[in-house]
KEKEVO-534757 format. One line per 2 residues: number of its first residue (from 1); their letters; for each residue x, y, z of C-alpha. Coordinates in nm, 2 decimals. Layout:
NUM	A	X Y Z; ...
END
This chain:
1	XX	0.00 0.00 0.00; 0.15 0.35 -0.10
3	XX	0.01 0.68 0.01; 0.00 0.86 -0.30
5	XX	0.03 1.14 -0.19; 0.39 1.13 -0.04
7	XX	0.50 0.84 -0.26; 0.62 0.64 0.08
9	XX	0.47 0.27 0.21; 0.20 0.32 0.45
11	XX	0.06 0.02 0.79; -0.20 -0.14 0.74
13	XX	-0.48 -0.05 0.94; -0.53 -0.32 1.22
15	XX	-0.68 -0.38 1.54; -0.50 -0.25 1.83
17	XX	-0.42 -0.56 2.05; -0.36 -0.52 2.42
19	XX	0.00 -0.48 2.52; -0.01 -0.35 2.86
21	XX	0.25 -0.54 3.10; 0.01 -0.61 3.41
23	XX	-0.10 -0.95 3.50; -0.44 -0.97 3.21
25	XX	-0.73 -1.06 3.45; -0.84 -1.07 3.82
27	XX	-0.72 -1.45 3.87; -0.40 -1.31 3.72
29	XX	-0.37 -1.05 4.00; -0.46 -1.29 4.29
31	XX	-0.21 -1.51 4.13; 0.06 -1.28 4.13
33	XX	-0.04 -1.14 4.49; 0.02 -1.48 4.63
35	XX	0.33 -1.50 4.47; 0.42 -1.13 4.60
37	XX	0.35 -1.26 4.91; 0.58 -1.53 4.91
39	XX	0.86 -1.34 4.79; 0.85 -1.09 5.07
41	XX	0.84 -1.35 5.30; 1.12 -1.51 5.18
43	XX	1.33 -1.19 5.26; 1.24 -1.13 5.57
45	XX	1.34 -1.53 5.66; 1.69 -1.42 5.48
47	XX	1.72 -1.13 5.72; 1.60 -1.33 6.04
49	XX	1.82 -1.63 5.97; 2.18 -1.39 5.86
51	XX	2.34 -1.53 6.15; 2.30 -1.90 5.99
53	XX	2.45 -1.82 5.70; 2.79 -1.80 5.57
55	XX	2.88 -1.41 5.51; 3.01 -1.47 5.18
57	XX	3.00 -1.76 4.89; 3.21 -1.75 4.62
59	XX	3.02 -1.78 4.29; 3.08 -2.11 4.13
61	XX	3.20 -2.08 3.76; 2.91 -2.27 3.61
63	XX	2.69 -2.03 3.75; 2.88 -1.71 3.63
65	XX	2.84 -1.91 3.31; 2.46 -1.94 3.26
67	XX	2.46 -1.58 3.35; 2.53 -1.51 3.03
69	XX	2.23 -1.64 2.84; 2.06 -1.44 2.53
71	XX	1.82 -1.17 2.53; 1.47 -1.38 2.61
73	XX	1.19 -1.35 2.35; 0.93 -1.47 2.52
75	XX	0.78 -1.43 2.91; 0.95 -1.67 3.22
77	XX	0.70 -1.69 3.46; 0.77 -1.46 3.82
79	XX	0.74 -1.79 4.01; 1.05 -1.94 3.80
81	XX	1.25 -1.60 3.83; 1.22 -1.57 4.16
83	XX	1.40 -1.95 4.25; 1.67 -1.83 4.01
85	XX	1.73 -1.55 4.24; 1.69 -1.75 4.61
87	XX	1.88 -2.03 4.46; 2.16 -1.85 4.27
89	XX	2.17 -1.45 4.33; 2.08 -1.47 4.70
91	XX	2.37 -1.73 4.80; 2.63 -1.53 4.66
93	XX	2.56 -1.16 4.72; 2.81 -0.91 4.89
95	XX	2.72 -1.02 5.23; 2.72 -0.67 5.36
97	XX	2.36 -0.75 5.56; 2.60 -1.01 5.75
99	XX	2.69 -0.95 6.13; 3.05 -1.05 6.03
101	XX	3.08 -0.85 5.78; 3.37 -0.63 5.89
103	XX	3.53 -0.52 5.59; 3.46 -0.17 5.42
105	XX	3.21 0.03 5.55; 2.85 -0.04 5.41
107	XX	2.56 -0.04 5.59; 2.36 -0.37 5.67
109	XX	2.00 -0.21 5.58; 1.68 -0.28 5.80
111	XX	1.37 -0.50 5.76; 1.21 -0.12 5.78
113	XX	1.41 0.00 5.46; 1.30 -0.34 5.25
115	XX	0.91 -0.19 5.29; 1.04 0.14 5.21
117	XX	1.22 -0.02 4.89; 0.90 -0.18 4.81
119	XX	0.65 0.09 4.82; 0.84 0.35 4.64
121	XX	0.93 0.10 4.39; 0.53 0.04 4.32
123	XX	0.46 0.43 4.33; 0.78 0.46 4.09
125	XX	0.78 0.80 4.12; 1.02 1.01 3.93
127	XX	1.16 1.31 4.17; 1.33 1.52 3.96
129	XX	1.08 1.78 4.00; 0.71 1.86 3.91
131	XX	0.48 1.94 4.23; 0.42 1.59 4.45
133	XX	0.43 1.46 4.80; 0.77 1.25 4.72
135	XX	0.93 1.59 4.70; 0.83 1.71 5.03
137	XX	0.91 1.37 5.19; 1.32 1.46 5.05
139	XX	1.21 1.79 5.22; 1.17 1.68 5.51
141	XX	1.50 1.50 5.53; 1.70 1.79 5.41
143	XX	1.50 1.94 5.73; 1.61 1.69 5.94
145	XX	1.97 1.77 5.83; 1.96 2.09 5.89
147	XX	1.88 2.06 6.23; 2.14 1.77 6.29
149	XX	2.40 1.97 6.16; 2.28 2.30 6.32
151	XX	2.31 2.44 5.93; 2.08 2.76 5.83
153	XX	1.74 2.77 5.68; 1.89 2.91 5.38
155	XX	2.07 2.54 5.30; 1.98 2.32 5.03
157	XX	2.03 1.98 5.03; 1.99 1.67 4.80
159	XX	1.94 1.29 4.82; 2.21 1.15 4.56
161	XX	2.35 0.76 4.45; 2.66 0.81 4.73
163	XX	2.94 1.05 4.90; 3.13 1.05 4.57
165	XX	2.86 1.24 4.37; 2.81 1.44 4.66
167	XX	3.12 1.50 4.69; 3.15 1.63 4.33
169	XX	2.86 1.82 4.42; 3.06 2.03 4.66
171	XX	3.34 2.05 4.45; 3.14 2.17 4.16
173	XX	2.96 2.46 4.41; 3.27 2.54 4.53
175	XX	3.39 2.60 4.16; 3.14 2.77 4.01
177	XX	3.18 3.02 4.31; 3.57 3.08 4.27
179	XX	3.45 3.12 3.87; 3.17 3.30 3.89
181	XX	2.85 3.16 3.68; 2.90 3.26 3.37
183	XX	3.21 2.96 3.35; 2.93 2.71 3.30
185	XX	2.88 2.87 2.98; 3.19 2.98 2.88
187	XX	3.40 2.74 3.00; 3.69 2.67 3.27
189	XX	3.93 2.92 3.08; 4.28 3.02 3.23
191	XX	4.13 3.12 3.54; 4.00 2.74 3.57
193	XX	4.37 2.63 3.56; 4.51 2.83 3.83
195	XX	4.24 2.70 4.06; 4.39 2.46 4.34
197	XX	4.21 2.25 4.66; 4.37 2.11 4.95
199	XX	4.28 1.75 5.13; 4.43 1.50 5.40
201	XX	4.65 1.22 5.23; 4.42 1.06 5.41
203	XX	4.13 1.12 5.20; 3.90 0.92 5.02
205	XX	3.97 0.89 4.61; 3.66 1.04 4.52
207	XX	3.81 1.37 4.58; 4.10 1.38 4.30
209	XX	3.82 1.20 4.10; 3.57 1.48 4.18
211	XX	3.81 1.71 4.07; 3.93 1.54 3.74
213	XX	3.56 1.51 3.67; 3.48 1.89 3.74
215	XX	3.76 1.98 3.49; 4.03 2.11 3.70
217	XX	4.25 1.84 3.74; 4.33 1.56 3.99
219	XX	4.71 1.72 4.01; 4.52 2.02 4.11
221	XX	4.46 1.90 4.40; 4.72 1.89 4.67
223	XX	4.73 1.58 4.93; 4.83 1.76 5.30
225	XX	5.03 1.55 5.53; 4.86 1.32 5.82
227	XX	4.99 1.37 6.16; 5.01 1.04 6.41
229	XX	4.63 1.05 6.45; 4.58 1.05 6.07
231	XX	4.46 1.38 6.06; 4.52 1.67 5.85
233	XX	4.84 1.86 5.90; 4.72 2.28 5.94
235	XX	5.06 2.39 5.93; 5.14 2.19 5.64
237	XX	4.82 2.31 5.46; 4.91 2.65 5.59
239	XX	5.27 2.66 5.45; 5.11 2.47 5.10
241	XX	4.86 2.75 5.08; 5.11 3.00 5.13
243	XX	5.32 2.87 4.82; 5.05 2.81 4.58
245	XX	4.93 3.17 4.63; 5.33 3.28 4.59
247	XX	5.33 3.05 4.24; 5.03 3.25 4.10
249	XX	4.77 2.98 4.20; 4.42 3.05 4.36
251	XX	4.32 2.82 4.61; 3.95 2.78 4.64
253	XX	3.83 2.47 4.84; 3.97 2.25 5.17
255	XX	3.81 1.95 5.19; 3.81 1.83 5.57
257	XX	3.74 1.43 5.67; 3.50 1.31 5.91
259	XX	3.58 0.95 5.92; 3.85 0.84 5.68
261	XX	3.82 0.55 5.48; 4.12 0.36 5.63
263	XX	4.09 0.39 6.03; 3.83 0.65 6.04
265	XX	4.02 0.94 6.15; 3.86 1.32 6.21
267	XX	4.01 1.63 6.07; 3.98 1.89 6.31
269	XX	3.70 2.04 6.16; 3.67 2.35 6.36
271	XX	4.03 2.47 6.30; 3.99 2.43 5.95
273	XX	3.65 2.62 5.93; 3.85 2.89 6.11
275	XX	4.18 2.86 5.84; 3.91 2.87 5.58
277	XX	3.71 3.17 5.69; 4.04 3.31 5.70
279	XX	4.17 3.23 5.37; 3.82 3.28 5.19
281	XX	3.81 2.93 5.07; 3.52 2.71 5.04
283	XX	3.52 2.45 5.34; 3.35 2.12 5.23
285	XX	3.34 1.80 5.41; 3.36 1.47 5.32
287	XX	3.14 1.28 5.61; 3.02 1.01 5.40
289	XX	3.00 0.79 5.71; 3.15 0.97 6.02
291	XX	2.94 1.26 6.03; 2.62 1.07 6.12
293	XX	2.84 1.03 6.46; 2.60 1.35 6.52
295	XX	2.36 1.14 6.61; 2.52 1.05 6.90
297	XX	2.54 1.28 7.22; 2.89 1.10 7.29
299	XX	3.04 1.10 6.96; 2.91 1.42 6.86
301	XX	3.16 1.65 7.02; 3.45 1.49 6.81
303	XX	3.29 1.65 6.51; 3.29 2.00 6.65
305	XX	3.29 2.22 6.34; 3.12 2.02 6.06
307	XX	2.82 2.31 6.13; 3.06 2.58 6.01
309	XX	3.13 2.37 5.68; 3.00 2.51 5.33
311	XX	2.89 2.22 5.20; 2.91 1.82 5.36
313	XX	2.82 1.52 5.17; 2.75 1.21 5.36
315	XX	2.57 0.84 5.31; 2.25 0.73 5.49
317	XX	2.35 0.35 5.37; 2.60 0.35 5.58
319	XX	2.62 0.44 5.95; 2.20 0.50 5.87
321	XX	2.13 0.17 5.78; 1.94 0.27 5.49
323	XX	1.99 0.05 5.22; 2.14 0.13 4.90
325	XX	2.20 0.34 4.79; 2.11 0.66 4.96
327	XX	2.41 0.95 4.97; 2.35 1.30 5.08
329	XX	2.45 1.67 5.03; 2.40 1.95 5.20
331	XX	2.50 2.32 5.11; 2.47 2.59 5.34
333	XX	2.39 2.82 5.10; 2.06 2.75 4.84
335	XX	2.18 3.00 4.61; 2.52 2.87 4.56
337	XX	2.37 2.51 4.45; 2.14 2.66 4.25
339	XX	2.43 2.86 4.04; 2.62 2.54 4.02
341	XX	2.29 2.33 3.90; 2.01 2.56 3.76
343	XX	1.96 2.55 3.38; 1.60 2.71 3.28
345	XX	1.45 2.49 2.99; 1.08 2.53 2.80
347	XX	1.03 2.17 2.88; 1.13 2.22 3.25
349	XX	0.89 2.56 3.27; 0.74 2.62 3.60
351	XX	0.41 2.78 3.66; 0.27 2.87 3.97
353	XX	-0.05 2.56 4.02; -0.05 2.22 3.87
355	XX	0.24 2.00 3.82; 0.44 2.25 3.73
357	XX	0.44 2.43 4.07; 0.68 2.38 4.37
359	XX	0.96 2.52 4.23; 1.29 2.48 4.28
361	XX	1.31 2.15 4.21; 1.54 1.88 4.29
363	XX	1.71 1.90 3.92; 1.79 2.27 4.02
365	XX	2.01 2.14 4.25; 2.23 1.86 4.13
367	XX	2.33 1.68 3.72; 1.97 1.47 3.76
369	XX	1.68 1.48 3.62; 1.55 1.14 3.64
371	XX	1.59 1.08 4.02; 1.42 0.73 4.23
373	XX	1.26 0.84 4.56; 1.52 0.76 4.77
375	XX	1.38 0.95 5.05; 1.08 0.74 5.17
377	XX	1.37 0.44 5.26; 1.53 0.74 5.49
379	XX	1.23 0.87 5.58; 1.10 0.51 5.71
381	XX	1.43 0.45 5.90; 1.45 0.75 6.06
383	XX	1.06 0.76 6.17; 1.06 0.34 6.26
385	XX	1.40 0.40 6.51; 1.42 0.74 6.58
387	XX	1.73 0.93 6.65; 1.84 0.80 7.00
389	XX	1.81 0.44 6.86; 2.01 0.49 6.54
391	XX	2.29 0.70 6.76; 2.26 0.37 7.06
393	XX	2.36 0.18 6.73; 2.64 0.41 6.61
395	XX	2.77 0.43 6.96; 2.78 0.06 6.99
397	XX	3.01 -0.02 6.70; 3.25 0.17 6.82
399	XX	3.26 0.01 7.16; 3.24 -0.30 6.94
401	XX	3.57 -0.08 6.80; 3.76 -0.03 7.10
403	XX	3.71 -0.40 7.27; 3.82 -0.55 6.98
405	XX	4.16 -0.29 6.96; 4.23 -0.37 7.39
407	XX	4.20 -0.78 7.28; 4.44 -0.70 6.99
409	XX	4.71 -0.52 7.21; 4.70 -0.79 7.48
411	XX	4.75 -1.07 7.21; 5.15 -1.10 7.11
413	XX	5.00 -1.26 6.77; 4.86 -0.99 6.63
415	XX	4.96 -0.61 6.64; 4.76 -0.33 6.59
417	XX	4.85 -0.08 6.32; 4.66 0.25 6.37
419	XX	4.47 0.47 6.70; 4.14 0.37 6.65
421	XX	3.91 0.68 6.58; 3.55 0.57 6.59
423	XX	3.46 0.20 6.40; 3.78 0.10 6.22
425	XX	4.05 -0.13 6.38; 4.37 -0.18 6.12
427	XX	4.60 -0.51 6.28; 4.79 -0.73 6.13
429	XX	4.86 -1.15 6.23; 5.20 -1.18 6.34
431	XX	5.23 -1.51 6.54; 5.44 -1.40 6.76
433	XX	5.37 -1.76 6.97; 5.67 -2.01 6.89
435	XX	5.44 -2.27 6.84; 5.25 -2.06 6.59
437	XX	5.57 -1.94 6.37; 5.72 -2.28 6.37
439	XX	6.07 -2.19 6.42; 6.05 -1.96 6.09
441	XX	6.07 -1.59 6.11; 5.89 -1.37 5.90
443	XX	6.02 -1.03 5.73; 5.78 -0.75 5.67
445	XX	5.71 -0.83 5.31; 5.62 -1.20 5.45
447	XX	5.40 -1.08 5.73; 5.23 -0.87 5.43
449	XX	5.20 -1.16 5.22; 5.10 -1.38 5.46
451	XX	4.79 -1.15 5.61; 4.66 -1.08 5.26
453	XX	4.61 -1.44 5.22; 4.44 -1.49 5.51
455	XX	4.19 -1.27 5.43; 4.09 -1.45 5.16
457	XX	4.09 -1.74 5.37; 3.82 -1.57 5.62
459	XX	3.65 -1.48 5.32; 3.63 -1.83 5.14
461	XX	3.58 -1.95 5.48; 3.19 -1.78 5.51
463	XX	3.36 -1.71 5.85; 3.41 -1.31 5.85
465	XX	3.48 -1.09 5.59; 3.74 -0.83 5.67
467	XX	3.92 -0.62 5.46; 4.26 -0.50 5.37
469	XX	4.49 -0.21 5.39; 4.79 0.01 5.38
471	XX	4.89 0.12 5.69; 5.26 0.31 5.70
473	XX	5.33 0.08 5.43; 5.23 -0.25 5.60
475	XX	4.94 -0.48 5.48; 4.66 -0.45 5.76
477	XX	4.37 -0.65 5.85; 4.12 -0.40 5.83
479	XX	3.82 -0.44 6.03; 3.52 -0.20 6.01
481	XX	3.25 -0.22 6.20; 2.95 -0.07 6.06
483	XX	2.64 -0.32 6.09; 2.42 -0.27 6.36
485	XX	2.37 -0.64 6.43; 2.73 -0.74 6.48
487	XX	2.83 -0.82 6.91; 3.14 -0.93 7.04
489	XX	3.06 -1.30 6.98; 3.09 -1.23 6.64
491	XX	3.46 -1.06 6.74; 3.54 -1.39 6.92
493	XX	3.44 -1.56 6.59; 3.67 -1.35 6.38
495	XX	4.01 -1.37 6.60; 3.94 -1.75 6.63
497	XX	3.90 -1.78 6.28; 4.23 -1.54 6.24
499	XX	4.44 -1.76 6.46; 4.34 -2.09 6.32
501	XX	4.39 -2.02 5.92; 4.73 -1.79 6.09
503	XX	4.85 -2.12 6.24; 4.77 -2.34 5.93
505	XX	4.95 -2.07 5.68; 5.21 -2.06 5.92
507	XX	5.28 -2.44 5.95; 5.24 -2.51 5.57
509	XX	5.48 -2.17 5.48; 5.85 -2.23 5.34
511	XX	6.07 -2.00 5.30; 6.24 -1.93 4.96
513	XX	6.58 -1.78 4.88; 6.43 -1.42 4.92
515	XX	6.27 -1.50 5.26; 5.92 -1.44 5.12
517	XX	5.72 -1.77 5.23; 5.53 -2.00 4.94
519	XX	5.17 -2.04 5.09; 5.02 -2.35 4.98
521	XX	4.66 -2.29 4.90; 4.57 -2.63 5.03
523	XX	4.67 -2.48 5.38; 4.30 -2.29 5.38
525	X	4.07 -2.57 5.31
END
């Protein structure tokens, strides 16, 4: 058929068939409510029964295999998707939910924050703006922040995927302030080159990236030297300052640490609020788990300061138990986010009813426009524990923290490697015990050898998993403790497990020409 008109093949007319993705009749929906039903109570039994299970599986390489099947053409019923998942996905997940999960610094989530992941996933609401009650649920956290963090009324904040975009939030505020507004149109120029920022060596790798990303450069940012504590050096930063500004450079942002991602260390905040005020540079803080310590009337003194910051980004998924992902950004200043982030469009026009009302909008204030509601999951947690009970929690894991440091200094095995600030305890296995070492000393490249193995032998093991790190170039044991189900008998767990796979890699080690010892792999099993 050829519309004559335009010379070009026209459709046939047909009937149009029904192509809407629901379940097609009533017996359909009861079916798939059952089936709901059975779903959600198989997570909660995974969440009851954590303890049971091992933290971590590794994932067999038949499975990884049929995971890489072609594009289906036709339905799979729900019921046979959902024994895929409890019989392959579910066995072999991260294990961060775990108790003995110990080893980077991700919340464990809360029966609570499943509901909450459930309802907004069936209102699927997209909160990049328009005029609805999801946005003043994210209101009313950004309320709640304020008031935590004793910020103005005049802040903005925004719920984002983690601390590294809201990290590069702040940097990007901070940037189009030393710049001036009109650089998001014109560009980064020569003034965009000169620009400098200052952070702690000990500073999470976000930063440089956030600063790569924003266009200035991760060698424009300058790494400050950690004192004993692990904490930023201020007369170091002052000297570096001093220098830049000598060389023709313009320093614009410090970037302070609440809780640094090796052994949790905390800048002092409140000097450099005071050196930044000073210097006029923009004073951002990365808290992406450390500054919910505020919720806490114990902790909270250690992070004396954070309410003089500029701008602080900060994660909800972990030390709020919210489950992913749910990270957080708060500028003290409205207008300054909405220089960075505001970009009028015809298709974004606001109008003062309908939809279109409620301006500004969420999109005014960070790079997204297509946003999930990530705020009803904080919004639930908060509400169903309050603020004294989430703080009781905080507060716990680092008593968890400090028991766990005074069991490691009174054990000539093992050594600890770093003060512990808050959560993190860094140690290493040294097996110090003759019987232990076997007659055969270890050098320090051994020792570092020897305790990244067994980590992965704690791992494999479904025992704990810990993590590892560099501490004064020495390979730690890193154990953070984060989830708000973990108690010491899940500490006696971990240091029994240590010491056994320590004595078997010990036993089965020989030592090569270079000193280094040759662990068997059939030691672990």
């Amino acid at each position: 058929m050829t519309d004559t008109a335009a010379g070009s093949p026209t459709l046939p007319t047909l009937p149009i068939q029904p192509t809407s993705l629901d379940p097609a009749d009533p017996a359909a929906w009861e079916a798939f409510r059952a089936q709901a039903h059975r779903m959600l109570d198989d997570m909660i039994g995974h969440l009851r029964t954590l303890r049971e299970q091992p933290v971590w599986r590794p994932i067999p390489a038949a499975l990884r295999t049929r995971w890489r099947e072609p594009l289906p053409a036709q339905p799979v019923p729900v019921a046979e998707l959902h024994e895929r998942f409890l019989a392959e996905v579910l066995p072999h997940a991260v294990g961060n939910a775990h108790p003995r999960f110990m080893g980077w610094v991700q919340g464990a989530g809360t029966p609570e924050g499943l509901l909450a992941e459930m309802l907004a996933a069936g209102l699927n609401a997209n909160v990049g703006g328009r005029d609805q009650m999801p946005l003043e649920v994210e209101r009313q956290v950004v309320h709640w922040m304020r008031e935590l963090f004793d910020f103005p009324d005049t802040a903005s904040g925004l719920l984002v995927t983690g601390s590294s975009t809201a990290n590069l939030i702040g940097v990007l505020v901070a940037r189009t302030r030393a710049l001036g507004v009109d650089s998001r149109r014109d560009g980064l120029g020569a003034d965009g080159l000169r620009l400098v920022a200052y952070t702690s060596a000990a500073a999470h790798g976000c930063v440089a990236q956030a600063m790569a990303i924003a266009g200035l450069g991760s060698a424009a940012l300058r790494r400050v030297p950690v004192d004993a504590d692990h904490r930023i050096e201020l007369a170091a930063l002052r000297r570096m300052l001093a220098a830049d500004r000598a060389a023709g450079l313009q320093p614009f942002l410090v970037v302070g640490t609440a809780g640094t991602v090796d052994v949790g260390a905390i800048d002092d905040l409140d000097a450099l609020a005071t050196l930044c005020a000073a210097e006029r540079l923009w004073f951002h803080v990365d808290g992406a788990f450390g500054a919910l310590a505020r919720l806490s009337p114990a902790l909270a003194p250690r992070l004396a300061g954070i309410e003089r910051a500029d701008s602080l980004a900060l994660d909800f998924h972990k030390w709020g138990q919210v489950p992913y992902d749910a990270g957080f950004v708060l500028v003290r200043e409205q207008s300054a986010q909405l220089a960075a982030f505001a970009s009028p469009a015809a298709y974004l026009a606001r109008h003062p009813r309908g939809l279109a009302a409620g301006s500004p909008w969420p999109c005014d204030l960070g790079p997204d426009l297509s946003r999930g509601f990530r705020a009803l999951k904080v919004w639930f947690t908060v509400m169903a524990h309050g603020r004294e009970r989430l703080g009781a929690a905080i507060e716990a894991s680092c008593r968890l923290a400090r028991r766990l440091a005074e069991r490691v200094d009174a054990d000539a095995r093992l050594q600890r490697l770093a003060p512990v600030a808050l959560n993190i305890v860094c140690l290493r296995y040294v097996g110090a015990a003759p019987d232990d070492a076997g007659g055969t000393p270890l050098d320090e490249a051994a020792l570092d050898a020897l305790n990244a193995e067994l980590v992965a032998d704690l791992h494999e093991s479904g025992v704990a998993a810990p993590s590892t790190t560099t501490i004064g170039g020495r390979t730690a044991v890193r154990v953070a403790l984060v989830n708000h189900r973990t108690v010491e008998a899940d500490l006696d767990l971990l240091l029994e497990a240590l010491h056994h796979f320590g004595r078997l890699r010990l036993r089965q080690a020989r030592v090569s020409g270079s000193g280094l010892p040759i662990l068997s792999d059939e030691s672990s099993r």
